[in-house]
C-alpha positions as CSV (number, residue, x, y, z in Angstrom):
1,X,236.8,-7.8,127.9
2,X,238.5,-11.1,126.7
3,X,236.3,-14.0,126.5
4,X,236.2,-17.6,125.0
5,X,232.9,-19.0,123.8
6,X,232.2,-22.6,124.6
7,X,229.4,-25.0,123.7
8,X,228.0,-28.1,124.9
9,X,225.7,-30.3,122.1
10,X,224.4,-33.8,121.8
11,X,223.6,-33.9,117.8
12,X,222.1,-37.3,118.1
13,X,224.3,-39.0,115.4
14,X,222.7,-36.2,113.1
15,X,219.4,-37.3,112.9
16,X,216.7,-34.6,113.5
17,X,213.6,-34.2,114.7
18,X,212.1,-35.4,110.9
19,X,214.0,-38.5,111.3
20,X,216.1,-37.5,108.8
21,X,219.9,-37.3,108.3
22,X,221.2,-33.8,107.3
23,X,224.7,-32.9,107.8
24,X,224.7,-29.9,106.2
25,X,222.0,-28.6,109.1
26,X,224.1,-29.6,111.6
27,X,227.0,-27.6,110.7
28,X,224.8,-24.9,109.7
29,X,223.6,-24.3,113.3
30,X,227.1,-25.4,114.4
31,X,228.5,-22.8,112.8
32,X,225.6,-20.2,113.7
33,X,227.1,-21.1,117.9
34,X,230.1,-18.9,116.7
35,X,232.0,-20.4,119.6
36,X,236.0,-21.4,120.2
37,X,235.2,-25.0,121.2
38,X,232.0,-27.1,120.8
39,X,231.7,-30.6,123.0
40,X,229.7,-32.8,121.4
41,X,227.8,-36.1,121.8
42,X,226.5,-38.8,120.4
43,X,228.8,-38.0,117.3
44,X,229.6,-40.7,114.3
45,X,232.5,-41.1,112.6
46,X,231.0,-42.0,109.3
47,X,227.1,-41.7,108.7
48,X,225.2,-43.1,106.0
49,X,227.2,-44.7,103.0
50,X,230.6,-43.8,104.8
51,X,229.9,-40.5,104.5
52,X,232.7,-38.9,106.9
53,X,230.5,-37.2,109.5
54,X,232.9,-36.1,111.5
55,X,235.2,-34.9,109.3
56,X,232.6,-32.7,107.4
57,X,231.6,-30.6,110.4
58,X,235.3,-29.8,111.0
59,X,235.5,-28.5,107.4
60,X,232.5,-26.7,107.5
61,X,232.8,-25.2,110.8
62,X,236.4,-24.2,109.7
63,X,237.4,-26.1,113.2
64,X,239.8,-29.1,113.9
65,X,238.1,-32.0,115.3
66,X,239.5,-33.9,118.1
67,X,237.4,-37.7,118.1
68,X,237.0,-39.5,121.5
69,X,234.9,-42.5,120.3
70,X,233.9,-44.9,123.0
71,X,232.2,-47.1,120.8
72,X,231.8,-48.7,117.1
73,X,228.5,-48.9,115.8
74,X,228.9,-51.1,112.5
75,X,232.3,-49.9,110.8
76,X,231.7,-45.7,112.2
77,X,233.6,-45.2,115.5
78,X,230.8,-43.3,118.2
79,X,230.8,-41.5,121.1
80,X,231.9,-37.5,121.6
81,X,234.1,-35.1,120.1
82,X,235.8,-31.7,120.6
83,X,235.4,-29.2,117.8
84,X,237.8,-26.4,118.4
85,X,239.9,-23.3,116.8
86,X,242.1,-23.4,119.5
87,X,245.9,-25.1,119.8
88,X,245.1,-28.8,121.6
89,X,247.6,-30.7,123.6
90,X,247.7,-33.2,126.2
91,X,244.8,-34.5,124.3
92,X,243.8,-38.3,126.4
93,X,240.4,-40.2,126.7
94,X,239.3,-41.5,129.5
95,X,236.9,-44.7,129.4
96,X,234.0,-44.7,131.7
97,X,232.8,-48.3,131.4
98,X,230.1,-49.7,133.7
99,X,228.7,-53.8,134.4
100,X,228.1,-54.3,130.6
101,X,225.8,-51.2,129.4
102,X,226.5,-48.7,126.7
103,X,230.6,-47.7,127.0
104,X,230.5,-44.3,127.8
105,X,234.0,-42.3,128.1
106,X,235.5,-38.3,128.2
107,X,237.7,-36.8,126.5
108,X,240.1,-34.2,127.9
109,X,242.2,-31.5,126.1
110,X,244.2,-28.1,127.5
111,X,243.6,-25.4,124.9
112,X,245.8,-22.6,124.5
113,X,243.3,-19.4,124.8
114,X,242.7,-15.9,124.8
115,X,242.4,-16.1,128.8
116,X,245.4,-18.4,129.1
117,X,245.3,-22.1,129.1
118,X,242.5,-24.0,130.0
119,X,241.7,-28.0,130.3
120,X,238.3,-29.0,128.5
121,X,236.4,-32.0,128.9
122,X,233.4,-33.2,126.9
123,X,231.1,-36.5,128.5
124,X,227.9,-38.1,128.2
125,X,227.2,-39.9,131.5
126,X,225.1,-42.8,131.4
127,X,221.3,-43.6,132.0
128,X,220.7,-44.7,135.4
129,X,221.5,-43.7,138.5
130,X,224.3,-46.4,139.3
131,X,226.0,-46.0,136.2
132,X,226.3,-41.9,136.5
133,X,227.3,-42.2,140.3
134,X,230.7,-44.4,139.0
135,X,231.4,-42.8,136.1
136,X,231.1,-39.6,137.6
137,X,233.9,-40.6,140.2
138,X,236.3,-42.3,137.7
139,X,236.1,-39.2,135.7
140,X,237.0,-37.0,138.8
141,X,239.9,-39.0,139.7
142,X,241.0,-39.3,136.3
143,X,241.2,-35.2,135.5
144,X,244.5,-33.7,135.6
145,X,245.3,-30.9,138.2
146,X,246.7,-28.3,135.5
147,X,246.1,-26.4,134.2
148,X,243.6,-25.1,137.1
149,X,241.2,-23.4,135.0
150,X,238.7,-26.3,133.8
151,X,235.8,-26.9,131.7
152,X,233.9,-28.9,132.0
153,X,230.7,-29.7,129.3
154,X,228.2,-32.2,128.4
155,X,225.2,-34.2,128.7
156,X,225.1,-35.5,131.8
157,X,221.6,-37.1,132.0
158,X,221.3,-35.9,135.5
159,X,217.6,-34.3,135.6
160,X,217.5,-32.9,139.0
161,X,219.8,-30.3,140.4
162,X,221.7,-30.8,143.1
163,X,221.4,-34.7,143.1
164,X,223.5,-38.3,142.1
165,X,226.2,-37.8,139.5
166,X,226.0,-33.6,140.2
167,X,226.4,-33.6,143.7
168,X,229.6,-35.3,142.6
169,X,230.9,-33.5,140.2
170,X,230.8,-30.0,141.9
171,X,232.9,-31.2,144.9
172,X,235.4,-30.1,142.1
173,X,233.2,-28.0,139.5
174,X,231.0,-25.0,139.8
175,X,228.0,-26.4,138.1
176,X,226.0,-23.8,136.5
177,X,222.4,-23.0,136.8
178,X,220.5,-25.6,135.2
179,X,218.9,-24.8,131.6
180,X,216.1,-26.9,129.9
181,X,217.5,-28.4,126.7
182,X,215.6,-31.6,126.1
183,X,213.4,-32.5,124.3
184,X,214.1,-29.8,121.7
185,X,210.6,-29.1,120.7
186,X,209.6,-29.1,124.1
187,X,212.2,-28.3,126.7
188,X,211.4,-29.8,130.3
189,X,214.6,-31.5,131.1
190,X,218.0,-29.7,132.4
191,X,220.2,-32.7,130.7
192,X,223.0,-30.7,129.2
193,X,225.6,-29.0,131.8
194,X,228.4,-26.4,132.1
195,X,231.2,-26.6,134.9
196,X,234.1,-24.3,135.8
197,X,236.5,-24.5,138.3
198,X,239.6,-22.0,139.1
199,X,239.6,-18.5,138.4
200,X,237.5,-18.6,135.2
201,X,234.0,-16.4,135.7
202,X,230.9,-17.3,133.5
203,X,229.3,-14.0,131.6
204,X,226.6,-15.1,129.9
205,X,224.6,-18.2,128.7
206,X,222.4,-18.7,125.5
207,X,220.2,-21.8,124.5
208,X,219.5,-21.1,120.5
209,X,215.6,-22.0,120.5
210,X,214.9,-21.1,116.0
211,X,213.6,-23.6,114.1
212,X,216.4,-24.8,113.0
213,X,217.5,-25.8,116.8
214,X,214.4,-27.8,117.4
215,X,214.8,-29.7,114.5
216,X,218.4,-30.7,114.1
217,X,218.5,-32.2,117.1
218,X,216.4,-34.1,120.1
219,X,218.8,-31.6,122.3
220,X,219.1,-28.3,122.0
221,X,222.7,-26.5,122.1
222,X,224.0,-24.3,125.3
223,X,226.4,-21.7,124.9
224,X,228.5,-20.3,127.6
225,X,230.7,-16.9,127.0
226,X,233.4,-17.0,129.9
227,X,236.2,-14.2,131.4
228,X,238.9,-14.9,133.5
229,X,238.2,-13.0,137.4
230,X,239.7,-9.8,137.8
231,X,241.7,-11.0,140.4
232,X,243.6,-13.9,138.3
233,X,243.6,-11.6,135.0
234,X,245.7,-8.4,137.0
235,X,242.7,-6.5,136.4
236,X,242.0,-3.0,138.9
C-alpha cells in the first residue's frame, strides 16, 4: 500500500520543557517522526545569537523548509512552517489577523506525492473563541479548490470536539478523532488536529510519548500515515 506520512508540531520556538533551547533535540525527534511533511508552529527564524533555527532543522532533517512567518519577534521572523521532502508549488500564505491580538496566518502548498497531488496547510488558530471563529472562516474561503485531496494540520487551540472554530472547519474537512497532545508531560488537551478532505483515507495515527517528546516541547507531535481510497486509487 502507498502512503505518505504527515505530521503536525508546535515546537514552541525550541524551548523545552527545562526551559532550555536545544536545537539539536528538536531535530533529533524531528527526524525520529520519519514523515514526508511536518507542519509546524510556533517556529523562529533565528534563535538565540542569530542562530538560523529554521534553517538547521531543514539540514538536519534532510528536508526543505518552506517559512510562513506571521510575525517578527526582535530581528527572527515567527510563526509556522512546512518541512517537507516532497516537490512544493503554488506555495501562498494566507494572513489570519484579528482586532489587534497576536497575527496569526496559514500557509498552503500542493505537494507532488506518492498518492498524487495533494494541497497542505499548516495554522495555529488563535486563543479565544472570537478570534478562532474568524480566522477559521477566512482560512476556508481562502483555500484553493484543487487539488481536491487536502490536508489539513495544526494547532488549533480548539479544546472541545465538535465545537467554535471545528464545527467550522469540517463543513469542508474530515476532522479526525481528537488526541490529547498538551501539556506534554501531562496530556489533557486535544489542541493539535488532522483534517482530510477528497478521496484521501487516514490508516493510522501515532502521538510519540518517550522522554524525549515530553521534553522538547510543551506539545507533543501527531503523526498521521494516509492511503488514497480504493475507489480514487483504481484499486479492486
Amino acid at each position: 500500500m502507498r502512503l505518505i506520512r504527515v505530521a503536525t508540531y508546535n515546537i514552541h520556538a525550541g524551548v523545552g520543557g527545562d526551559k532550555a533551547f536545544r536545537p539539536q533535540r528538536t531535530a533529533e525527534l524531528l527526524r525520529s517522526l520519519n514523515a514526508d511533511v511536518i507542519a509546524l508552529q510556533e517556529v523562529i527564524s533565528l534563535g538565540p545569537d542569530g542562530f538560523a533555527f529554521l534553517a538547521e532543522l531543514a539540514k538536519a532533517t534532510e528536508m526543505t523548509a518552506i517559512p510562513g512567518a506571521t510575525m517578527l519577534r526582535g530581528d527572527a521572523e515567527y510563526g509556522n512552517a512546512l518541512l517537507t521532502r516532497l516537490p512544493a508549488s503554488n506555495v501562498h500564505k494566507i494572513e489570519l489577523p484579528f482586532n489587534g491580538r497576536e497575527p496569526r496566518g496559514a500557509l498552503n502548498a500542493t505537494l507532488e506525492t506518492r498518492l498524487g497531488r495533494i494541497g497542505v496547510t499548516v495554522t495555529h488558530l488563535g486563543l479565544t473563541h472570537r478570534e478562532r471563529m474568524e480566522q477559521a472562516r477566512r482560512l476556508l474561503a481562502a483555500l484553493p479548490d484543487d487539488p481536491p485531496e487536502q490536508i489539513l494540520l495544526g494547532d488549533l487551540n480548539e479544546p472541545i470536539p465538535g465545537t467554535g472554530a471545528l464545527k467550522l472547519l469540517s463543513k469542508r474537512f474530515r476532522l479526525l478523532p481528537p488526541r490529547r497532545t498538551f501539556p506534554a508531560r501531562l496530556p489533557l488537551l486535544a489542541l493539535d488536529r488532522v483534517g482530510y478532505c477528497g478521496a484521501l483515507e487516514p490508516v493510522q495515527r501515532a502521538i510519540p510519548r518517550d522522554r524525549l517528546a515530553r521534553i522538547v516541547s510543551d506539545h507533543l507531535p501527531l503523526i498521521v500515515d494516509f492511503a488514497m481510497s480504493r475507489a480514487r486509487s483504481g484499486s479492486p
